[in-house]
N, C-alpha and C positions, 0 to 999 in steps of 0.2 A: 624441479626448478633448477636451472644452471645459472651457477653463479659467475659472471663477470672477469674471468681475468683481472688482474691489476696491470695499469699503466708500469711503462717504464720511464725510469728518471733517468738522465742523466746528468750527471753532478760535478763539480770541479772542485775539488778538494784541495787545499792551500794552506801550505804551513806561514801561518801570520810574520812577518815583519822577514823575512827569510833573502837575502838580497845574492846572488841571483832568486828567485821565487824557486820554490820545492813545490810541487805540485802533482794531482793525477786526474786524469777524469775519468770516471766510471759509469757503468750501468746496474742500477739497480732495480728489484721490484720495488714498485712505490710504496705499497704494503709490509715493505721488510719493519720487521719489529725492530726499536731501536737500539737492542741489547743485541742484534743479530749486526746490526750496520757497526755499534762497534767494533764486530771481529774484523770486518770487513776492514774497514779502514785502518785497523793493524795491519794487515796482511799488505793492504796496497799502499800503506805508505813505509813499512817496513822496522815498525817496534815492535817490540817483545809481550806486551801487556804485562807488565812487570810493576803497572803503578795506577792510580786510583782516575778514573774520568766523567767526564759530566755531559751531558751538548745542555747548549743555553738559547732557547727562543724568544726574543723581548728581552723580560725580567723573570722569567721560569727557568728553572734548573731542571734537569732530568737526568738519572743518576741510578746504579744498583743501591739497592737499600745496603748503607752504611749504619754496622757496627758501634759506631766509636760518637766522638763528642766532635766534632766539626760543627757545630753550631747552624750547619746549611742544610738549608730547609730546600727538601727535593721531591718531585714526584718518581717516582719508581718507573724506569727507562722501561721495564717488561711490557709494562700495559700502556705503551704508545709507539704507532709506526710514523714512520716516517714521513706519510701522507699527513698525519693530521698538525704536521710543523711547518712541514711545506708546501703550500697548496698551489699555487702559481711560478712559471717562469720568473727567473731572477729573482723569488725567496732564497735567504740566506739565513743557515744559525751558523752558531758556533759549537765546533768541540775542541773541549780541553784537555789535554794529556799528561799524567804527573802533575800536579799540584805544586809539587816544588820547583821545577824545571820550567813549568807554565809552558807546554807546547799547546799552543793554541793555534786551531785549525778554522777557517771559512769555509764552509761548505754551501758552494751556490749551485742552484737548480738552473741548470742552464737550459735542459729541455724536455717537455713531455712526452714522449714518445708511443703510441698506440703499441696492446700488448702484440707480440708474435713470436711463434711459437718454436721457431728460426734462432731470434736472439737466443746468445749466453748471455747468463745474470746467474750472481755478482761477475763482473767482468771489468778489465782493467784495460780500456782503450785505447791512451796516452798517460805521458808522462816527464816528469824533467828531473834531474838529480838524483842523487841516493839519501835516503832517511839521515838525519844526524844520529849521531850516537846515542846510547842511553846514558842520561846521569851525566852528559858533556856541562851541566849550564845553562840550557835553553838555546836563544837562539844569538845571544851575546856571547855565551859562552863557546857555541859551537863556531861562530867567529871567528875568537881566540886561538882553539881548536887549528881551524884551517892555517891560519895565519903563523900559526907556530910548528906547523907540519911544514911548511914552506923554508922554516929559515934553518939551513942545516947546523949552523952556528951557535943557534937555540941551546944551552943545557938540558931545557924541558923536552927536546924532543923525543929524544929516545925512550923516557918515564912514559909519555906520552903514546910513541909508536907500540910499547911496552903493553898497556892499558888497554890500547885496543884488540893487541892479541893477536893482529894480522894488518895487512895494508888496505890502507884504507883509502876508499875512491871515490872522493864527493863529487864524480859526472856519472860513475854510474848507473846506471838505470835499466833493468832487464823485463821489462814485458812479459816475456815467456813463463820466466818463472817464478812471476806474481802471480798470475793467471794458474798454472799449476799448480800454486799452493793454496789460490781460491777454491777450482775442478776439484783438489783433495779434499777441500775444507767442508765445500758448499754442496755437491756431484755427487 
């Protein structure tokens, strides 16, 4: 018996409230497990996984089985793919990154794409800006952030320039070497 290939998704991934918009689209297998698409969407939007996440479809939460006393009631991300959240074009959940920081992502099915054997997946096809920082504040705070990178007159700035360790370049945005660090991750 041969089994089916999975379809491929491709998805548009959007860091919420984000003004210019922080974005990627990608391709996925539709089957990706959704503890597997977390990595992914670390890599292609460029955090650390350094903090606790969830995706939310409707009123469902989906999540790694949490330790501790968060009171949130989750089903465990292992035993669900992707497919069975998104089933049609223009479905949408949400994931959420850091808890504190609230980076919350849309993730839209923009297209179904028949399997082949040709496509790379996970693969990072477009894209716009560089990830915000970690631990900046969210998406008010990574704002702030730019807005205060701007004014050299700023006292904060150099604390600031300091913090981050190196220069920091919110139009950045490198294809290449997402994609490489997918090949590494996924290859």
């Amino acid at each position: 018996m041969t089994i089916k290939p999975a379809n491929i998704y491709q998805l548009k991934i959007t860091l919420n409230d984000s003004k210019p918009p922080i974005w990627r689209r990608v391709l996925v297998a539709s089957n990706i497990n959704l503890s597997v698409f977390h990595k992914v969407i670390q890599i292609v939007m460029g955090w650390t996984d350094s903090h606790l996440h969830q995706f939310v479809a409707g009123q469902v939460f989906y999540a790694p089985p949490y330790d501790d006393d968060f009171g949130m009631e989750c089903k465990d991300e292992s035993k669900y793919k992707l497919s069975q959240l998104l089933k049609k074009e223009k479905d949408k959940i949400i994931y959420e990154y850091d808890f504190g920081d609230s980076w919350r992502h849309k993730i839209e099915l923009e297209k179904i794409l028949p399997y082949d054997a040709k496509t790379v997946f996970p693969s990072c096809i477009k894209g716009k800006l560089a990830c915000p920082p970690e631990d900046c504040g969210g998406v008010w705070g990574y704002a702030d952030l730019l807005e205060t990178l701007t004014e050299t007159d700023n006292p904060d700035r150099e604390e600031l320039l300091h913090w981050l360790g190196e220069k920091f370049e919110p139009d950045y945005f490198n294809i290449t070497e997402i994609n490489a660090e997918l090949a590494h991750r996924f290859r």
